[in-house]
C-alpha positions as CSV (number, residue, x, y, z in Angstrom):
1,X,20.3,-13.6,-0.2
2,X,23.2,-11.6,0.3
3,X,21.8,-8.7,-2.1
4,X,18.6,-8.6,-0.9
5,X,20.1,-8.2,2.6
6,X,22.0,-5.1,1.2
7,X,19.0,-3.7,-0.4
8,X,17.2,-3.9,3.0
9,X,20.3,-2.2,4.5
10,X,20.7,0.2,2.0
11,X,17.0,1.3,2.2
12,X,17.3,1.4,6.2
13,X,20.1,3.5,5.9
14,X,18.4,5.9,3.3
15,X,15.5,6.4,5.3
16,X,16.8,6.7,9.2
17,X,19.3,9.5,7.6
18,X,16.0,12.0,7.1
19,X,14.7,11.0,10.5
20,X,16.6,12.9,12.8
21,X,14.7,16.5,12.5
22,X,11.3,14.4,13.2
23,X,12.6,12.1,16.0
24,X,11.1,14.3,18.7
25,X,7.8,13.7,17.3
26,X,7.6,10.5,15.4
27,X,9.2,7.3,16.6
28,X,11.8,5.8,14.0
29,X,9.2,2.6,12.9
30,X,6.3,4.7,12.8
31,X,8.7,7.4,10.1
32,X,9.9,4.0,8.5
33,X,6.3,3.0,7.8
34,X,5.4,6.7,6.6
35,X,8.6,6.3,4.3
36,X,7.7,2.9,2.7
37,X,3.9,3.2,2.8
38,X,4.2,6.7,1.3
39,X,6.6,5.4,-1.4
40,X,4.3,2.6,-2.6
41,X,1.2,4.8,-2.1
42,X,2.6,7.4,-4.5
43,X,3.6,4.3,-7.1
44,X,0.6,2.5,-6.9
45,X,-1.1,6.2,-8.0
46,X,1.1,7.0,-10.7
47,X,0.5,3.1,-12.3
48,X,-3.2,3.9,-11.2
49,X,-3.3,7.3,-13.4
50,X,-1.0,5.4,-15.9
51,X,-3.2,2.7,-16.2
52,X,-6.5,5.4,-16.3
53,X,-5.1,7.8,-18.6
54,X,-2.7,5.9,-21.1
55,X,-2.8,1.8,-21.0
56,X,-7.2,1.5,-20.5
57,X,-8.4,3.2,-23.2
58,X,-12.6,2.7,-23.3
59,X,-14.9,2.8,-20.7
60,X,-15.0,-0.6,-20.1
61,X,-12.6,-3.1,-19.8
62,X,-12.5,-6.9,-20.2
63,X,-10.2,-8.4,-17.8
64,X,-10.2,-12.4,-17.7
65,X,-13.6,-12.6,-18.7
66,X,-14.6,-10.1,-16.5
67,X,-16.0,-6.3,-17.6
68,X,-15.1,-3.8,-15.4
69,X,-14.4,0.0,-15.6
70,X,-11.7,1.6,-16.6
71,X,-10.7,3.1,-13.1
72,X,-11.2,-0.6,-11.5
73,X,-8.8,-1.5,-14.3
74,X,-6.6,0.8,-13.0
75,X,-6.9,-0.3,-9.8
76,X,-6.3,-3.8,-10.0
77,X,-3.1,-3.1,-12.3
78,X,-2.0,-1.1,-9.3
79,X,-2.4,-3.8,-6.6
80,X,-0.9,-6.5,-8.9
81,X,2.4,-4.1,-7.9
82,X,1.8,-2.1,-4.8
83,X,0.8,-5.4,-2.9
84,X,3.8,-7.8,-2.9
85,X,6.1,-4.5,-2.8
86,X,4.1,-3.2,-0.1
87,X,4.0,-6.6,2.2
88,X,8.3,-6.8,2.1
89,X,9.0,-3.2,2.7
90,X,6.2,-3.7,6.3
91,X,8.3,-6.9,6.9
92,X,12.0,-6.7,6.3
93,X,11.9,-2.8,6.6
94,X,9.1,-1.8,9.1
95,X,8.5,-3.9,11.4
96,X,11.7,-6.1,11.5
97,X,10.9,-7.1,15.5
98,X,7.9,-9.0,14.4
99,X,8.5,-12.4,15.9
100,X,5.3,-13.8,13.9
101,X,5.9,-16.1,11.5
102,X,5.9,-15.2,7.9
103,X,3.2,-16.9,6.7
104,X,1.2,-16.2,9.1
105,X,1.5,-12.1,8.6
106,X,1.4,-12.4,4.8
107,X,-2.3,-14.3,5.7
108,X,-2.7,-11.2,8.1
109,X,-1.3,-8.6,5.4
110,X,-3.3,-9.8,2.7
111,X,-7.0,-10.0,4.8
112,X,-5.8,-6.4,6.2
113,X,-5.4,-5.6,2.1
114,X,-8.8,-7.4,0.9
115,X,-10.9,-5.1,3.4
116,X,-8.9,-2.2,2.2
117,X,-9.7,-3.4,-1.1
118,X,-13.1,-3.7,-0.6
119,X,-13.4,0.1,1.4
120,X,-11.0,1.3,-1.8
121,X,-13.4,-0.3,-3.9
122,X,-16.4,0.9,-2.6
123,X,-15.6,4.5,-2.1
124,X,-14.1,4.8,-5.8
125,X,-17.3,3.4,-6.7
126,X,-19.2,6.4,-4.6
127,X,-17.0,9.0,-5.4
128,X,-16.0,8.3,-9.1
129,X,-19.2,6.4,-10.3
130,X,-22.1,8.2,-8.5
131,X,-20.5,11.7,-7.3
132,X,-18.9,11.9,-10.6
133,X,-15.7,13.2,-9.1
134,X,-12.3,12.7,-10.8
135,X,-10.9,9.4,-10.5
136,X,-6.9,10.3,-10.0
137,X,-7.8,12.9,-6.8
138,X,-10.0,10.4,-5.4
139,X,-8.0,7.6,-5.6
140,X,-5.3,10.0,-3.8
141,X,-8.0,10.5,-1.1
142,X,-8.8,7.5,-0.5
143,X,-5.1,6.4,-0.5
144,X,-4.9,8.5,2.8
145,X,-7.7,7.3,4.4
146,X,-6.7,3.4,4.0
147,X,-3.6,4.6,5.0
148,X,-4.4,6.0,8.4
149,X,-6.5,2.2,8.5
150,X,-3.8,0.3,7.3
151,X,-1.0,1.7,9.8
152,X,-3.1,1.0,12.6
153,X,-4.2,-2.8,11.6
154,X,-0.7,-3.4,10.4
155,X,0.7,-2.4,13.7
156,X,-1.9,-3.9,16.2
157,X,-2.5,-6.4,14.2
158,X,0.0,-8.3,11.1
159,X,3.3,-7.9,12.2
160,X,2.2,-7.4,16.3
161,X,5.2,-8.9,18.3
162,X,4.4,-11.6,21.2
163,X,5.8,-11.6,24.4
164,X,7.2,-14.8,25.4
């Protein structure tokens, strides 16, 4: 527990250091969350166009019985990593203040992710499969959107703090 605690520190400590030239405009847990959900937004697209371009060779892709496309593929790989990361950087890093208990906001977290997975899904769908855009750049679009999404559900909502 003790290393885990200095991780947490030593990540806190790496992060407040670049926030003083923005503290006029953004508050310290809103650059925190920019910090750590811009982190595991740009890892979960680089396993995304890993998993596209080098590990998901054809077209279509069996995964545990299941065919889907390569780009879902992709996809899920992503969330299998981004997810768990992404749920302990909100709660020992973000939004520390949270007096919710924890399994209650990983229940929270995780129907906050499903929808995004289901809008993510969708919309890669739309843009990749019928507009025939590229799948890396929308993948990077929709990572904004669901971010903007995310924040606000995350903040309102998951890791909220009640007043006693």
């Amino acid at each position: 527990m003790k290393k885990l605690e200095r991780i947490r520190k030593l990540i806190l400590s790496f992060i407040d250091f670049f926030h003083p030239p923005f503290r006029k405009f953004i508050p310290l847990q809103t650059f925190r969350y920019a910090a750590c959900g811009g982190s595991n937004a740009v890892l979960n697209l680089l396993i995304f166009y890993l998993g596209y371009n080098f590990i998901f060779k054809n077209n279509v892709v069996n995964l545990l019985g299941f065919s889907v496309t390569r780009y879902i593929a992709a996809y899920i790989l992503a969330l299998f990593i981004s997810f768990p990361l992404g749920f302990f950087l909100n709660k020992y890093i973000v939004f520390q203040q949270s007096n919710l208990q924890g399994h209650i906001q990983l229940v929270r977290y995780a129907s906050i992710t499903l929808s995004s997975i289901l809008f993510d899904y969708s919309l890669l769908h739309l843009l990749v499969g019928y507009f025939k855009f590229w799948a890396t750049p929308s993948q990077a679009f929709i990572i904004v959107l669901l971010s903007l999404y995310s924040y606000f559900c995350q903040t309102y909502f998951t890791f909220k703090t009640i007043k006693k």
